[in-house]
C-alpha positions, 0 to 999 in steps of 0.5 A: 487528339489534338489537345495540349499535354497535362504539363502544358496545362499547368504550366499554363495555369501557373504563368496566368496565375489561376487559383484553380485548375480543372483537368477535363476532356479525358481519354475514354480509355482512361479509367478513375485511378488514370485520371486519378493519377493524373491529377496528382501528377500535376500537382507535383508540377505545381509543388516543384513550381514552388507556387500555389494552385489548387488541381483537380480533375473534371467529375460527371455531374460536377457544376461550376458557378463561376464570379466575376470580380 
């Protein structure tokens, strides 16, 4: 697919020193208890990396309003 791994995403995060990971762009294969479970397991990467960041997985109908500093 191209894309990056779900460890490489977090590891990622982790090193910018983001507040909050959205997981998105998911398989289509992948049914809500998978993504479900994905997300999870990166919240233990991020529970072993002993820093903080919130993860959460993208959601159809979901808006994002982002600020700027």
């Amino acid at each position: 697919w191209g894309h990056g791994s779900l460890s490489a995403a977090v590891a990622l995060a982790l090193d910018a020193e983001v507040k909050r990971l959205v997981l998105f762009h998911h398989d289509p294969a992948h049914d809500d208890e998978m993504i479900d479970q994905m997300a999870e397991n990166a919240r233990k990467l991020v529970a072993a990396s002993g820093k903080t960041l919130q993860v959460e997985a993208a959601r159809e109908g979901t808006e994002m309003t982002l600020a700027s500093r």
